[in-house]
PAKOLTOR-23505 format. One record per residue (C-alpha): y, z, x. Coordinates in nm, 4 decimals, m for minus. Each point is the difference from the previous one (the first is absolute). Example, Ala and Ser with C-alpha at 12.3 -4.5 7.8 and 13.67 -1.06 7.14 Angstrom:
# PAKOLTOR-23505
@v m0.4500; w 0.7800; u 1.2300
@v 0.3440; w m0.0660; u 0.1370
END
This chain:
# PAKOLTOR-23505
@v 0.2951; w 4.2022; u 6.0936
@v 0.1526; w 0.1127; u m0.3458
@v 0.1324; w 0.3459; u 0.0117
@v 0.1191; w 0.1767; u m0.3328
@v 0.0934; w 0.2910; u m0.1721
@v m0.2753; w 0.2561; u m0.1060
@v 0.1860; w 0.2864; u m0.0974
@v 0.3184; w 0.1146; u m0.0884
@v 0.1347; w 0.3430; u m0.0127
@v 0.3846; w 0.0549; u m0.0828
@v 0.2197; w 0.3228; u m0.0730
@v 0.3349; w m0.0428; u m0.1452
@v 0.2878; w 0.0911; u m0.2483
@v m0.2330; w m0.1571; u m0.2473
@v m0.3048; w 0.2664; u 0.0474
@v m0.3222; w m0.0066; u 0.1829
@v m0.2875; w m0.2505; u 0.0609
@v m0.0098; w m0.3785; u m0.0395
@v 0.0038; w 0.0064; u m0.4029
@v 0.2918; w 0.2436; u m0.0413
@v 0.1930; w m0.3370; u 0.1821
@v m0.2188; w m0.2566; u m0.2292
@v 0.1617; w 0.2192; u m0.2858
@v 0.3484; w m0.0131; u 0.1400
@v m0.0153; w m0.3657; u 0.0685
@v m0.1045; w m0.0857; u m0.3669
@v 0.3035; w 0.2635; u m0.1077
@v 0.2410; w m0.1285; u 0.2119
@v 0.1671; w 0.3017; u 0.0980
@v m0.0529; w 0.3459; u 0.1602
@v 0.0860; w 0.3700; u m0.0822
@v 0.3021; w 0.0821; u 0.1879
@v 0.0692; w 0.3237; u 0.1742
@v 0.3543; w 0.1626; u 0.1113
@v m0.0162; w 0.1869; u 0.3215
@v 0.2760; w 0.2633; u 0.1167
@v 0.1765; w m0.1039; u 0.3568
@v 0.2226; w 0.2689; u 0.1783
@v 0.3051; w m0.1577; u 0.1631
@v 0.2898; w 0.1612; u 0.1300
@v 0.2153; w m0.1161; u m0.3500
@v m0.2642; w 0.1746; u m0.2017
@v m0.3306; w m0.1003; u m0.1447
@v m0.0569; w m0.3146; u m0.1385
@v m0.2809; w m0.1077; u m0.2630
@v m0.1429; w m0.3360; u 0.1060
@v m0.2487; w m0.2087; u m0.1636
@v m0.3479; w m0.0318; u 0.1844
@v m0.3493; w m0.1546; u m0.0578
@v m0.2474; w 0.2862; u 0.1626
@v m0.3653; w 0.0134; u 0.0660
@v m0.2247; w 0.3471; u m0.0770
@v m0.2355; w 0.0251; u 0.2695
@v m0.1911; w 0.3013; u m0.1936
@v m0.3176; w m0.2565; u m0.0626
@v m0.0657; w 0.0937; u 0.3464
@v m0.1613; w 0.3042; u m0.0550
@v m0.2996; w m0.2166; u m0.1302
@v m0.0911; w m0.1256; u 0.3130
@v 0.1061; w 0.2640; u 0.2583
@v 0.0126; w 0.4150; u m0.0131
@v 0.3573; w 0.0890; u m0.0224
@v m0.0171; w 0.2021; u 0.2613
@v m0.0416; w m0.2940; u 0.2341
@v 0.3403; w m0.1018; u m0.0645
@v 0.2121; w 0.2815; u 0.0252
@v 0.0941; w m0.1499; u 0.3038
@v 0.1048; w m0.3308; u m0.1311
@v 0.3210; w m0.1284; u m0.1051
@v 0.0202; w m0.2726; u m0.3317
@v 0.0115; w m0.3204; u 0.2125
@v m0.3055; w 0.0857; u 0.1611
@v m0.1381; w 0.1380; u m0.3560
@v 0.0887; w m0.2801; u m0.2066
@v m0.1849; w m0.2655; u 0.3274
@v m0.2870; w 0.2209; u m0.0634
@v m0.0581; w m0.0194; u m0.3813
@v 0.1093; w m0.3457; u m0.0108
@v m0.3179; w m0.0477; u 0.2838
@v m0.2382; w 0.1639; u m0.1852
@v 0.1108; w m0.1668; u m0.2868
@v m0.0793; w m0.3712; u 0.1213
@v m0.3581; w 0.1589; u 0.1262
@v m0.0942; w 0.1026; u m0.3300
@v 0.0991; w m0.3813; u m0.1634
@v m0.1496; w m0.1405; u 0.2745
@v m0.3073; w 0.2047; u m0.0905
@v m0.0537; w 0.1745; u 0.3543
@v m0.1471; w 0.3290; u 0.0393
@v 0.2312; w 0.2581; u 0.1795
@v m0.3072; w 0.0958; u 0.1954
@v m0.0399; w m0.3712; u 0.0584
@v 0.0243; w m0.0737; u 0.4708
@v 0.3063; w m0.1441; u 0.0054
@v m0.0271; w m0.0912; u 0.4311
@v 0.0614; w m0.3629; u m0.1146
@v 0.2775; w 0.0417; u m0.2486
@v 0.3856; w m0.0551; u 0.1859
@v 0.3194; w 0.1827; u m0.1345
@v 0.2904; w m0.1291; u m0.0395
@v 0.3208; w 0.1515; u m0.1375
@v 0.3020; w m0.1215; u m0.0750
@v 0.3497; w 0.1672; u m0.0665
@v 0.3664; w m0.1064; u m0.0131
@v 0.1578; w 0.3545; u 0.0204
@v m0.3264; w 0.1531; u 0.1486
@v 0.0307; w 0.3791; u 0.0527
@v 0.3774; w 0.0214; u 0.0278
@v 0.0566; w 0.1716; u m0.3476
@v m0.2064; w 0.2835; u 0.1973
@v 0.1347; w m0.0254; u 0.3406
@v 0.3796; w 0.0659; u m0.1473
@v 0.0625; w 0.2761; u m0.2245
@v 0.2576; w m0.2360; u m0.2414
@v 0.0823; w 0.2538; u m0.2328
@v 0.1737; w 0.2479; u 0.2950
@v 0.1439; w m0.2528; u 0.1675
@v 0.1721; w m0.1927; u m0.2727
@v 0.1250; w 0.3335; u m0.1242
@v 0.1388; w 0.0881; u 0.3819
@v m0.2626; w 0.2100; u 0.0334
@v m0.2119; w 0.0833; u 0.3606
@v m0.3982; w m0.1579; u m0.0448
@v m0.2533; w 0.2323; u 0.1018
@v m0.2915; w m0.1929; u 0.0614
@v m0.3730; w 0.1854; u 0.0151
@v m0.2413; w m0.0109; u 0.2479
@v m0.2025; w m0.1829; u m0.3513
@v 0.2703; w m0.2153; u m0.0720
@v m0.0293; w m0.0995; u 0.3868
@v m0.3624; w m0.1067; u m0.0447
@v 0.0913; w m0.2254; u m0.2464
@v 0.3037; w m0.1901; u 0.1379
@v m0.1909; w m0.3011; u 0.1663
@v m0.0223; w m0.3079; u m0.2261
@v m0.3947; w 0.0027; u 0.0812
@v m0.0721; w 0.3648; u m0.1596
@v m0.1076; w m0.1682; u m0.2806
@v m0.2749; w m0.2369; u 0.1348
@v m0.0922; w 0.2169; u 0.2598
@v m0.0751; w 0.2859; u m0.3297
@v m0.1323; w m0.2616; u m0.1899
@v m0.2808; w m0.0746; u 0.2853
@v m0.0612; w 0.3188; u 0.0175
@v m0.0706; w 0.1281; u m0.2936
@v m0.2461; w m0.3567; u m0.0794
@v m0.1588; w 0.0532; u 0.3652
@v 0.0862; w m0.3322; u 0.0915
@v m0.0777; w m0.1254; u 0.3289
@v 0.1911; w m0.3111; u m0.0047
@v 0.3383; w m0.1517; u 0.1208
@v 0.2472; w 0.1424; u m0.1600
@v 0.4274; w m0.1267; u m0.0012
@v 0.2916; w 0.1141; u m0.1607
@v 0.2217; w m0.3089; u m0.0899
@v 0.3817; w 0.0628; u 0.0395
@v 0.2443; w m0.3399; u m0.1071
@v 0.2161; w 0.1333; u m0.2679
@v m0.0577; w m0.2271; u m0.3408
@v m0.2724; w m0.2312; u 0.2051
@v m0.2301; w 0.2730; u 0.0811
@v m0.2294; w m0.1259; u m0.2700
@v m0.0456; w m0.3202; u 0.0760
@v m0.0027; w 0.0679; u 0.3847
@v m0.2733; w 0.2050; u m0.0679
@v m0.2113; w m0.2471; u m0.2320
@v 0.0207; w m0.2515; u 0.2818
@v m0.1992; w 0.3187; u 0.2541
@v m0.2022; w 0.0131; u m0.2314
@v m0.1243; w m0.2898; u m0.0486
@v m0.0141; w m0.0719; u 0.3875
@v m0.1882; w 0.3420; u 0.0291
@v m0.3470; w m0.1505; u m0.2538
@v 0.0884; w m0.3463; u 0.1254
@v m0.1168; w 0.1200; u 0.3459
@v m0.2733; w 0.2086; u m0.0960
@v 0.1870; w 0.3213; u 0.1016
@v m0.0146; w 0.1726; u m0.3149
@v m0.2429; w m0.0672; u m0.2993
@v 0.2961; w 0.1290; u m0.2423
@v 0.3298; w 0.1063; u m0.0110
@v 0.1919; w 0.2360; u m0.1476
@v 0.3166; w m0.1244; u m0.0020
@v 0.2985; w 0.2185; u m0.2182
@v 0.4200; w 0.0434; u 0.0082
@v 0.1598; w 0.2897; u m0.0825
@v 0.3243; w 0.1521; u m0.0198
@v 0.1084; w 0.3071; u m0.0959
@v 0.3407; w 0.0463; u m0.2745
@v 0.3089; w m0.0376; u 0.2522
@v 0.2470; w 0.2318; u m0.1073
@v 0.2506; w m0.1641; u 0.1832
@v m0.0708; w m0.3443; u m0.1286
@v 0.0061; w 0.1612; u m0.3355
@v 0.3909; w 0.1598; u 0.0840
@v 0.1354; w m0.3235; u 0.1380
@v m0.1769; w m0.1986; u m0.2892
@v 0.1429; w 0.1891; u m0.2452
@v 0.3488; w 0.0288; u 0.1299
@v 0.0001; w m0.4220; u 0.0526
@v m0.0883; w m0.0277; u m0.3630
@v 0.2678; w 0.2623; u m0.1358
@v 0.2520; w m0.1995; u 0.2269
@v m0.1179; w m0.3290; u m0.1487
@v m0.0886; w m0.1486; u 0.3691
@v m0.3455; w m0.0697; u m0.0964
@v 0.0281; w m0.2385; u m0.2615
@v m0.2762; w m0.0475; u m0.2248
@v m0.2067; w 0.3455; u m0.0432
@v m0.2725; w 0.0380; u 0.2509
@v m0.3301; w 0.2222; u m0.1366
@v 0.0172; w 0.3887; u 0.1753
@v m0.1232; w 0.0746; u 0.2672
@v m0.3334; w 0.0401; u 0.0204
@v m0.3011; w 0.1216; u 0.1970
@v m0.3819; w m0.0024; u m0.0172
@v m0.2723; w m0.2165; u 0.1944
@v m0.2192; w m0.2706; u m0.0403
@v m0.3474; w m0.0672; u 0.2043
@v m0.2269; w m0.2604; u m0.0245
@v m0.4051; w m0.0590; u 0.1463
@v 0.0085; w m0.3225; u 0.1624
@v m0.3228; w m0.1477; u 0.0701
@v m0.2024; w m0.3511; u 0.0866
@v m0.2701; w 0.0380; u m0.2535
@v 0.0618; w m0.2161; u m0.2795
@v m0.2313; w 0.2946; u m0.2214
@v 0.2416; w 0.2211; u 0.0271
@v 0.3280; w m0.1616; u m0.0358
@v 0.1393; w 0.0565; u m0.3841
@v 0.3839; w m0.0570; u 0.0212
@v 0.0424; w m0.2700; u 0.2376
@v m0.0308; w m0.2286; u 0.3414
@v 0.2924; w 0.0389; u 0.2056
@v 0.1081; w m0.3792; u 0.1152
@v 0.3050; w 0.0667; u 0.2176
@v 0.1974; w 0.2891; u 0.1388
@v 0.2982; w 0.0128; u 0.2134
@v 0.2777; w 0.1869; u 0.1083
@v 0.2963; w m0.1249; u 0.2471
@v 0.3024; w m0.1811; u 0.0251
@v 0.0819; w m0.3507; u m0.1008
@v 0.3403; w m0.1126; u 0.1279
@v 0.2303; w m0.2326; u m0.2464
@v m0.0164; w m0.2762; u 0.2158
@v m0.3676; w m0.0251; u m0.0023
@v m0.0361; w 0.0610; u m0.3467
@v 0.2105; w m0.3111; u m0.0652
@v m0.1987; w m0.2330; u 0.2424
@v m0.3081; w m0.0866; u m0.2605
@v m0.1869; w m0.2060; u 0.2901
@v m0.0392; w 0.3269; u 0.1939
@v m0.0072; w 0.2936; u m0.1993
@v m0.3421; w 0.1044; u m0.1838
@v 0.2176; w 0.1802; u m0.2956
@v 0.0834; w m0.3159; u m0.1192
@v m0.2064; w m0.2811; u m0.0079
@v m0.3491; w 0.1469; u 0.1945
@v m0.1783; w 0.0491; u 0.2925
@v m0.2862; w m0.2706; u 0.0181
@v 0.2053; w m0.1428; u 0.3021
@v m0.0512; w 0.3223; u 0.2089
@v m0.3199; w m0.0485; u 0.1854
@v 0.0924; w 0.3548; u 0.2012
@v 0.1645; w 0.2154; u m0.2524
@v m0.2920; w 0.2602; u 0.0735
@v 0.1252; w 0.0087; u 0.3307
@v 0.3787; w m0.0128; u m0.0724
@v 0.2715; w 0.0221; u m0.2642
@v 0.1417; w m0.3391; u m0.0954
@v 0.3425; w m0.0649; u 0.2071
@v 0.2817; w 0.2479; u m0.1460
@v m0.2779; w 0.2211; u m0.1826
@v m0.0712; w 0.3641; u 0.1786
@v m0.1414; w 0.2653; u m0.1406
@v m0.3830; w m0.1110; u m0.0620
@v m0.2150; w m0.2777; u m0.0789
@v 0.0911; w m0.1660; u m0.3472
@v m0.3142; w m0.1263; u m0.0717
@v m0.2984; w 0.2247; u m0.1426
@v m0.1992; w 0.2102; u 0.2023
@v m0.2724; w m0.1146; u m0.2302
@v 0.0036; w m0.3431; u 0.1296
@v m0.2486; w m0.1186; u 0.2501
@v 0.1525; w m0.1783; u 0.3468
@v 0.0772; w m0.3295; u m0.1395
@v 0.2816; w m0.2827; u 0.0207
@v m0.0208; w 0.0015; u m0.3711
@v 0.2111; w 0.3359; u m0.0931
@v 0.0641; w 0.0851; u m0.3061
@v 0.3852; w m0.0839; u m0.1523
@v 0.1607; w 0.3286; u m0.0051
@v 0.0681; w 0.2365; u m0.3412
@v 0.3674; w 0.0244; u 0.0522
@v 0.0527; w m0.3546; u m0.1310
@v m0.0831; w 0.0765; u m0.3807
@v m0.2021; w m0.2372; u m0.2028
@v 0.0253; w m0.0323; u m0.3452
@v m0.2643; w 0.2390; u m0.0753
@v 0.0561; w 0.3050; u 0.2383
@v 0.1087; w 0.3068; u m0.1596
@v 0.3239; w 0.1438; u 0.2299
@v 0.0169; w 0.3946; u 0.0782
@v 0.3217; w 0.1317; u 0.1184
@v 0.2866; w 0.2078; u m0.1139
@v 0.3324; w m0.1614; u m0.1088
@v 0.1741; w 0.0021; u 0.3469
@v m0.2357; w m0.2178; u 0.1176
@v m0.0462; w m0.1977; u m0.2549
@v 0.4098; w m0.0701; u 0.0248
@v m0.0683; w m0.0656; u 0.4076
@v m0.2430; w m0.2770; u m0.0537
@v 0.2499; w m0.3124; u m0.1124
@v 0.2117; w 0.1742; u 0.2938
@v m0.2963; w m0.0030; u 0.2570
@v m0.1120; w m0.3958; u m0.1307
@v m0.3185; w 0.1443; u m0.0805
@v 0.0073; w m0.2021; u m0.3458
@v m0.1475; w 0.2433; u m0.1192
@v 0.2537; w 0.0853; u m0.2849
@v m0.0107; w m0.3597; u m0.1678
@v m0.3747; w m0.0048; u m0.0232
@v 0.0315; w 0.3643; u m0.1695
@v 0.2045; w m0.0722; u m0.2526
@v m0.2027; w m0.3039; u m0.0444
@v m0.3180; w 0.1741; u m0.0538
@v 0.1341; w 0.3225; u m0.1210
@v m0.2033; w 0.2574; u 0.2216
@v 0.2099; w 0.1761; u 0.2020
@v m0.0154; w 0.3857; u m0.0614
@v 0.1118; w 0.2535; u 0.1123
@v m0.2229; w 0.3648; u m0.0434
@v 0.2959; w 0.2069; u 0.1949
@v 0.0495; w 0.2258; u m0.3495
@v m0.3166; w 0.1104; u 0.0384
@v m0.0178; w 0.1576; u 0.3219
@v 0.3334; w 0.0233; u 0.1319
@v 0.2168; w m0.1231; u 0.2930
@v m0.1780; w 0.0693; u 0.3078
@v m0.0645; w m0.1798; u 0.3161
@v m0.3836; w m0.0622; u m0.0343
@v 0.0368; w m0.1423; u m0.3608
@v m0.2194; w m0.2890; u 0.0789
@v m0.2954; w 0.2087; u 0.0409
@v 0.0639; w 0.1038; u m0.4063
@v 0.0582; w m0.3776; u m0.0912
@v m0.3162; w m0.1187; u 0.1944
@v m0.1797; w 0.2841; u m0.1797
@v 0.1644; w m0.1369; u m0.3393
@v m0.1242; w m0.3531; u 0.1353
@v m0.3696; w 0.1081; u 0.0340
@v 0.0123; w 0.1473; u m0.3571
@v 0.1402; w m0.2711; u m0.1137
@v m0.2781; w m0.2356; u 0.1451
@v m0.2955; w 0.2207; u m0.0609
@v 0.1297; w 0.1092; u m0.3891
@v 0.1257; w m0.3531; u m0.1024
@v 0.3237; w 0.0828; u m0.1176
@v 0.1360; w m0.2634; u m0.1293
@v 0.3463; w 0.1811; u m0.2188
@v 0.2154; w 0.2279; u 0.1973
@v 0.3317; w 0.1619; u m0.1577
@v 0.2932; w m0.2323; u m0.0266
@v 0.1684; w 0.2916; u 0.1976
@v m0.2112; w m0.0697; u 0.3308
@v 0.1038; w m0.3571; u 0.0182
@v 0.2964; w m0.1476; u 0.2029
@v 0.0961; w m0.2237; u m0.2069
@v m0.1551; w m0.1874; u m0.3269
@v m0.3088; w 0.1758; u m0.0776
@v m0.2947; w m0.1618; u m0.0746
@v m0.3947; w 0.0220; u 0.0470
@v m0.1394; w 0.0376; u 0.2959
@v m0.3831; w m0.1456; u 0.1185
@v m0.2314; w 0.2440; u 0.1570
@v m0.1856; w m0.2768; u 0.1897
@v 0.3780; w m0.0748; u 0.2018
@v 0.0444; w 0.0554; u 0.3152
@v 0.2655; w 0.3215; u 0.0615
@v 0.2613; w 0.0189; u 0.3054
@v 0.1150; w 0.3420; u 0.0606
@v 0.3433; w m0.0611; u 0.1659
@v 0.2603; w 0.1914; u 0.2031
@v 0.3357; w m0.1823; u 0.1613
@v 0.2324; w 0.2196; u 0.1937
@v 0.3043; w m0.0488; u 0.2282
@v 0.0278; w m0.2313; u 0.2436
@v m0.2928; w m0.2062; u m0.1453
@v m0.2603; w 0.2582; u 0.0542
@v m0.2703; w m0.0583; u m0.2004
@v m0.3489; w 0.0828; u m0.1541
@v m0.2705; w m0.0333; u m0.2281
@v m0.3610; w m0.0148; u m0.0355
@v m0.1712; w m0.2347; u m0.2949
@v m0.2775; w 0.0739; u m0.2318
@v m0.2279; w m0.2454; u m0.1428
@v m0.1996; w 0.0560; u m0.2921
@v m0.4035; w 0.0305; u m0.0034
@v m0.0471; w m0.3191; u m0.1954
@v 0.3248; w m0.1874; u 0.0621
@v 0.1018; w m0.2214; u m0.3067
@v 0.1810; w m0.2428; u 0.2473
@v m0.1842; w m0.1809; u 0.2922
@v 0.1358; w 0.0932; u 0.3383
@v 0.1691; w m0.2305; u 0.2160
@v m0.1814; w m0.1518; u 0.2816
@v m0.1294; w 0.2143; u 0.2748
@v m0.0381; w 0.2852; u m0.2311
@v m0.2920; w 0.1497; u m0.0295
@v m0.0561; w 0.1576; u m0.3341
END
């Protein structure tokens, strides 16, 4: 089974809808906002990369969301969104279709007032604002409103929500629980983040400048029918942790050197690996598994943002020699922002990338020597954290340029 992307709807400091992002990506930059943040020293003007959830009224009366906060109103444009691309009716049963959120922050810029208690100030929290402080308002809104009868999740792991979600997912149609998905992260602008960002940048204690803080979402229709996929199969997904010690012993860890040897790696994580299975929920039971994304070949197009593109010589991924060998790792963080579901805007990026053929990108977007790029390349969407926590789910193209390995099945 070969599950793929079918839609894609995204909302973001860069606008609204899948081709304000195409537009954004060929620019190279975004339009960005200042926002106003009360502390007790005074207000401070901080730099920000916003999303306008106004589209909604297109889809829903605004009196239906008086109710809602923006986290929940930015999961529900960015859901209707990937329903229109993916050319679904909104009167369309949807009894088969599973929902999946994701979110690094969640609801939290909702739960806490920020702006009263960073100024020493009491929070007063509404009966409303109540309602809304569980990390699942937003999918449980989102089902709602689309009369969905399926199983729904809310996906909570910090900067590998995305990924940890993908790999559901793809469990979810593997199974035959769910015909499609729709799978999404969002998180809403942290004005703490944005305060303690700012004030480690002023200081100098964040080195190299980092892109604002951003917020938005980005929701894709995942799906088994190869008629409806347009930006993408997903090969692999995974999100765990990967201890030093096993990322140094090539014989037994999959991010190195592959998992053909693992007869049972449906059944199990390779020694040292927890978190998930490494190899692709696409793959049939077999004791030929695919080799796994994370060790880049020549011709796969790397996703991340810069401080995980500086982890990878650190986390003997060898990831970082083959990148500046092939001169495609980019990062898209400038166009959306810092925020901790940003691989849900750089597997959208992917997907456009795949289904548009871009083959040019900005110089700015590249880590290092730019250079062209090939739309029929496989793209890894990456995330390393601390203490060799790590994620990332791989695209491959609809008409791959480059034979897969063994075991693949393309």
């Amino acid at each position: 089974m070969r599950i793929g992307i079918a839609g894609i709807g995204v909302v973001g400091g860069f606008g609204c809808g899948h081709p304000a992002l195409l537009r954004a990506l060929k620019k190279g930059s975004a339009e960005t906002a200042w926002k106003t943040i009360r502390t007790a020293g005074g207000d401070m003007e901080v730099p920000a990369l916003c999303a306008d959830t106004s589209a909604l009224a297109d889809y829903v009366p605004l009196r239906t969301l008086r109710r809602n906060d923006h986290y929940t109103r930015m999961a529900l444009l960015g859901s209707f969104l990937a329903l229109e691309d993916a050319k679904i009716p909104p009167g369309e049963a949807l009894h088969r279709m599973g929902i999946i959120v994701a979110t690094g922050l969640g609801s939290t810029c909702n739960t806490l007032d920020f702006e009263d208690i960073m100024s020493g100030k009491n929070a007063v929290c509404s009966p409303t604002l109540f309602s809304n402080s569980v990390h699942n308002a937003a999918a449980a809104h989102i089902s709602i409103f689309l009369k969905s009868g399926g199983p729904n999740l809310s996906v909570n792991q910090y900067e590998l929500s995305v990924p940890s979600a993908f790999m559901t997912a793809c469990h979810w149609l593997r199974e035959e629980r769910t015909d499609t998905v729709l799978l999404g992260g969002v998180d809403e602008f942290s004005k703490v983040g944005a305060y303690y960002r700012f004030n480690c940048e002023k200081s100098g204690k964040s080195g190299k400048s980092s892109p604002p803080v951003g917020e938005g979402c980005a929701f894709f229709i995942l799906t088994s029918d190869p008629e409806k996929i347009r930006y993408g199969y997903i090969e692999d997904a995974f999100a765990g942790i990967c201890p030093a010690e096993t990322m140094e012993d090539s014989g037994l860890h999959p991010l190195m050197n592959g998992i053909s040897h693992c007869s049972d790696l449906w059944h199990r994580p390779p020694s040292g690996v927890s978190g998930g299975l490494c190899s692709t929920p696409l793959q049939e039971k077999s004791g030929d598994l695919p080799h796994c994304p994370v060790e880049m070949g020549e011709n796969t197009i790397l996703m991340c943002d810069r401080e995980t593109y500086e982890k990878t010589a650190a986390a003997s991924l060898r990831i970082k020699k083959t990148a500046r060998k092939t001169d495609t790792a980019i990062s898209c963080s400038r166009l959306y922002g810092s925020l901790p579901v940003a691989m849900a805007f750089d597997i959208a990026a992917a997907g456009l990338i795949i289904k548009e053929g871009i083959r040019n990108l900005p110089a700015d977007l590249f880590l290092h020597s730019p250079g062209d790029i090939s739309p029929a390349a496989p793209v890894c969407c990456l995330k390393i954290r601390e203490n060799n926590e790590l994620g990332f789910v791989r695209l491959l193209p609809l008409h791959p340029l480059f034979p897969a390995k063994k075991g693949v099945k393309v």
